[in-house]
C-alpha atoms as one frame of an Amber mdcrd trajectory, in Angstrom:
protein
 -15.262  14.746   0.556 -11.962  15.309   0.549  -9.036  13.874  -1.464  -5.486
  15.116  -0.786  -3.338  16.664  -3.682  -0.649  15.425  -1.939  -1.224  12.016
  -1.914  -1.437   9.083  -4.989  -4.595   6.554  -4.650  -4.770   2.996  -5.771
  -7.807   1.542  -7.118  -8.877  -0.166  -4.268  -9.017   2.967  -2.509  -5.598
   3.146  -0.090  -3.735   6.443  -0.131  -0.011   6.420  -0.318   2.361   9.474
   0.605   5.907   9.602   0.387   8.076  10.768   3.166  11.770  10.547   3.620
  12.006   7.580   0.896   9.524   6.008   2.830   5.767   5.294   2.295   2.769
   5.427   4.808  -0.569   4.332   3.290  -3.616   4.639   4.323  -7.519   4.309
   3.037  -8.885   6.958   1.815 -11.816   9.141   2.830 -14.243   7.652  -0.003
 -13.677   4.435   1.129 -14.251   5.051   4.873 -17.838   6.717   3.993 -18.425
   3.518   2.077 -17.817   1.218   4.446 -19.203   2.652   7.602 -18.519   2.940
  11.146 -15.131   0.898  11.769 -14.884  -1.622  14.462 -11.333  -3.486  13.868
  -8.418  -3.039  11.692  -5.936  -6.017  11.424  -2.727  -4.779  10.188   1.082
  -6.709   9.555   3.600  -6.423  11.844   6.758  -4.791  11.671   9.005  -6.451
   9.594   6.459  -8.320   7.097   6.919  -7.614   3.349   4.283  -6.516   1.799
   3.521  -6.973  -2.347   1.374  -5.220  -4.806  -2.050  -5.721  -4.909  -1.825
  -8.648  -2.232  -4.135  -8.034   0.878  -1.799  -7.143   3.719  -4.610  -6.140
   6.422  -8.062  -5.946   6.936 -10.951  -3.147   8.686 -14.167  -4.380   9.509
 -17.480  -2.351   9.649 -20.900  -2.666  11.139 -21.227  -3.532   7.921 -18.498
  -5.856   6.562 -14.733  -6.881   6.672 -12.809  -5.421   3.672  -9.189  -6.836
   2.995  -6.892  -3.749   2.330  -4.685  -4.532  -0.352  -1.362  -3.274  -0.988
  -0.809  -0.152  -3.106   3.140  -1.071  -3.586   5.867  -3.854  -2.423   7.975
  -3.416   0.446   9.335  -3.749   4.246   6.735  -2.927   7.164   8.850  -0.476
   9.033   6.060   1.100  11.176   2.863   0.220  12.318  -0.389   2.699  13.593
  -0.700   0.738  16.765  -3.156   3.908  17.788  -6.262   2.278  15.704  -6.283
  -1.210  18.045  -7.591   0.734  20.282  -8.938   3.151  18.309 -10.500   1.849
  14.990 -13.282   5.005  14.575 -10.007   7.135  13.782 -10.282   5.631  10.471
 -13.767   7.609  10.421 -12.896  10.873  11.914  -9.398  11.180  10.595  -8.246
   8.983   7.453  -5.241  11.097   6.308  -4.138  11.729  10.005  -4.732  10.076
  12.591  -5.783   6.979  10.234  -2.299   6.145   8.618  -2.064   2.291   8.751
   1.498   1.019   7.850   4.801   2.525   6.945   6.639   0.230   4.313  10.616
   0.821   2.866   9.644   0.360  -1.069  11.113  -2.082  -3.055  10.725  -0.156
  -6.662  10.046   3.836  -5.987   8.610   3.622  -9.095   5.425   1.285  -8.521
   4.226   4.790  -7.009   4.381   7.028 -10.148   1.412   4.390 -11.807  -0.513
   5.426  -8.948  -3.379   7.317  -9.743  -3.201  11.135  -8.703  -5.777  12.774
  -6.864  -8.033  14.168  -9.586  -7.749  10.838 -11.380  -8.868   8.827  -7.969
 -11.633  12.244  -8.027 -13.096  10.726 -11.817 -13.073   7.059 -10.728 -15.085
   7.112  -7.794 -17.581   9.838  -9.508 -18.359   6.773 -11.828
């Protein structure tokens, strides 16, 4: 299973990355597997603010509907419009293809108490 270096994790499994003083999160690979074959992801539009730990989306499985919660505060700025019609690439591509919002951060530093990949790699071996 793979966990990017590159990235910071949030306990309820979304990835963030920064890029260009921006943010694009995600859900991570571990989470995926656990939830199953996605049918539907419900994301914000561009625009919305988003706050910590509030649910700001949602991806439904076979299996169940999961609320994705937000890693950090900010301003939507970009939406992956790809996964309405394309949910599975949250399956076959979670860091790529899979990227779910891009948000302008209100506080840069909400990210450093992310958790960094090897930490993320010890929780979910619990």
């Amino acid at each position: 299973m793979s966990t990017p270096k590159d990235l910071r994790y949030s306990e309820e499994h979304e990835w963030v990355k920064v890029e260009d003083g921006k943010v694009r999160i995600g859900i991570s690979h571990f989470a995926q597997s656990e939830l199953g074959d996605i049918v539907f992801v419900e994301l914000p539009q561009v625009g919305d603010e988003i706050k910590t730990d509030d649910p700001f989306g949602s991806v439904e499985s076979v299996k169940t509907v999961s609320e994705l919660y937000a890693p950090i505060s900010g301003k939507v700025v970009e939406v992956n419009a790809d996964l309405e019609d394309s949910p599975e690439f949250v399956n076959e591509s979670p860091y790529e293809k899979a990227w779910m919002i891009v948000v302008e951060p209100a506080d840069t530093s909400e990210i450093e108490k992310l958790m960094t990949a090897e930490q993320y790699e010890e929780m979910i071996a619990e």
